[in-house]
C-alpha positions as CSV (number, residue, x, y, z in Angstrom):
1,X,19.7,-2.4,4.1
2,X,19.0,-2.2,0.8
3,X,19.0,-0.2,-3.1
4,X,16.3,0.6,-4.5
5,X,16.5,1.5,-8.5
6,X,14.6,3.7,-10.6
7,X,14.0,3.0,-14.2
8,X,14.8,0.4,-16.5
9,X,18.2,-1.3,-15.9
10,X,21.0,0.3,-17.8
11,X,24.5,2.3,-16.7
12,X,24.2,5.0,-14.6
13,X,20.4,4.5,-13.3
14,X,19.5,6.2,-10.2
15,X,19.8,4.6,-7.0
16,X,19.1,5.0,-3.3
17,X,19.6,3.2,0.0
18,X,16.9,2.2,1.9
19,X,16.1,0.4,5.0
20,X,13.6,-2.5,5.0
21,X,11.0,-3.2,7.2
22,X,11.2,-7.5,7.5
23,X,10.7,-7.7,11.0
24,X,6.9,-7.1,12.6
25,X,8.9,-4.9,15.6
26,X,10.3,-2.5,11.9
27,X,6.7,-2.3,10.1
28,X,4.8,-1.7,13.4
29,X,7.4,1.2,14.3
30,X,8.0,2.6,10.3
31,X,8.9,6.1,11.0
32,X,7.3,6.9,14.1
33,X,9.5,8.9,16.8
34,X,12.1,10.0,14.1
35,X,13.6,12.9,14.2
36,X,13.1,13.1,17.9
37,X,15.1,12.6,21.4
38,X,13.6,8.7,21.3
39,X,14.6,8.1,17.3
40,X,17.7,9.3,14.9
41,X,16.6,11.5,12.3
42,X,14.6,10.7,9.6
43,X,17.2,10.4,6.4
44,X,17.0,7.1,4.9
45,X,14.1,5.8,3.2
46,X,11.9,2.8,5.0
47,X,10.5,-0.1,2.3
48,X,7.6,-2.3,3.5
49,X,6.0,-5.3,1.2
50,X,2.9,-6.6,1.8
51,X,1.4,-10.1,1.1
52,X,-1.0,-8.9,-1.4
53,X,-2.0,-6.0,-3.6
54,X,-4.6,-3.6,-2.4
55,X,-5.9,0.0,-1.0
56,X,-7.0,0.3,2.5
57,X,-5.4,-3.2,3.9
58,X,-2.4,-1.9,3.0
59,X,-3.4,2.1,4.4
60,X,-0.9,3.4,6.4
61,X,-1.0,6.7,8.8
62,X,1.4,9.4,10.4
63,X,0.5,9.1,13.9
64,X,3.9,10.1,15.7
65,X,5.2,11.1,12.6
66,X,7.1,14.0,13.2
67,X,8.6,15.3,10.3
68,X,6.6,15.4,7.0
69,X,7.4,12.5,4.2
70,X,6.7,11.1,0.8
71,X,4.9,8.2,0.3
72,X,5.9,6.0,-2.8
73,X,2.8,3.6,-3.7
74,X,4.2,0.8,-6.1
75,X,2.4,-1.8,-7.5
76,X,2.9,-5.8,-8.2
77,X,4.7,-4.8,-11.2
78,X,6.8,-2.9,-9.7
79,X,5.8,0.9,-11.2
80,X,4.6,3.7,-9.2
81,X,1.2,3.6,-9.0
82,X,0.6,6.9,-6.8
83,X,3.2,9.5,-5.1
84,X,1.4,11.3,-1.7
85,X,4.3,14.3,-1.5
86,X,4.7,16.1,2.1
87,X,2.6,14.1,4.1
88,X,2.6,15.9,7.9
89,X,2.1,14.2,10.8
90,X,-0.8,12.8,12.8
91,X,-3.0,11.5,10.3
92,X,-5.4,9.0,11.4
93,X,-5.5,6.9,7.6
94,X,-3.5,7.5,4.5
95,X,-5.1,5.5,1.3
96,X,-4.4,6.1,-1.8
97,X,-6.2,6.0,-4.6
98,X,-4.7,3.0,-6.4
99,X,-3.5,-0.5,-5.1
100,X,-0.4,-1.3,-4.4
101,X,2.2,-3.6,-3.0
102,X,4.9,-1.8,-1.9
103,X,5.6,1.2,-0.1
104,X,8.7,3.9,0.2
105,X,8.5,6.1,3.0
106,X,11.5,8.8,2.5
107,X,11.8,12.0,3.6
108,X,9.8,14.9,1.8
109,X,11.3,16.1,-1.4
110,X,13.1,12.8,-1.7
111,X,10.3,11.6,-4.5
112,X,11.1,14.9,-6.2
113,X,14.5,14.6,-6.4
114,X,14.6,11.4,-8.3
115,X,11.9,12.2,-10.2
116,X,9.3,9.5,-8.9
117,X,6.0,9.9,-10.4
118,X,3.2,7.3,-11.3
119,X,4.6,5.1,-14.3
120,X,8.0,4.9,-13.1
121,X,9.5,1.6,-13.2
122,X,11.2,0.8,-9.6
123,X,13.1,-2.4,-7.9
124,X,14.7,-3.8,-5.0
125,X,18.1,-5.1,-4.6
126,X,19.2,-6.3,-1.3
């Protein structure tokens, strides 16, 4: 597990817990099966890195997704290049507009209620 912040360092920045996907078994599954019989529920955010910067290598979908989620695009530098809000299930290829490096999957409204947008500076502290 670990935090992720939002803005520029200082007292009382907003935080979160996330879960991190190091393993191949944790990025192959994501979020797949949550919030179903097989999976707990969705209610902690998921972070993936990938080994470069890009678009459609890095796509992702929401094939047996079953609960809508945000998707938090962040680039090398570590700002939010592009927020996808509410993103249902079963969707064959998600690519956003922008490259990126990283990826937040949290549940939808999460990127709303702290106020993620394209800009914001984020990191990771595990």
């Amino acid at each position: 597990m670990a935090k992720i912040f939002i803005g520029k360092a200082k007292k009382g920045q907003k935080s979160f817990q996330t879960d991190v996907a190091d393993s191949i078994y944790a990025r192959a599954l994501g979020i797949m099966w949550q919030g179903t019989p097989l999976r707990k529920p969705f209610n902690r955010p998921l972070f993936f890195a990938f080994k470069r910067e890009a678009t459609g290598l890095n796509s992702t979908h929401s094939l047996f997704c079953f609960v809508p989620y945000d998707a938090i695009f962040v680039g090398s530098d570590w700002k939010v290049t592009e927020v996808m809000a509410s993103i249902p299930g079963w969707l064959f290829w998600i690519v956003p507009r922008r490259p990126f490096k990283y990826l937040i999957e949290m549940p939808a409204g999460w990127a709303k209620k702290y106020g993620l947008k394209p800009g914001i500076e984020v990191s990771l502290r595990q």
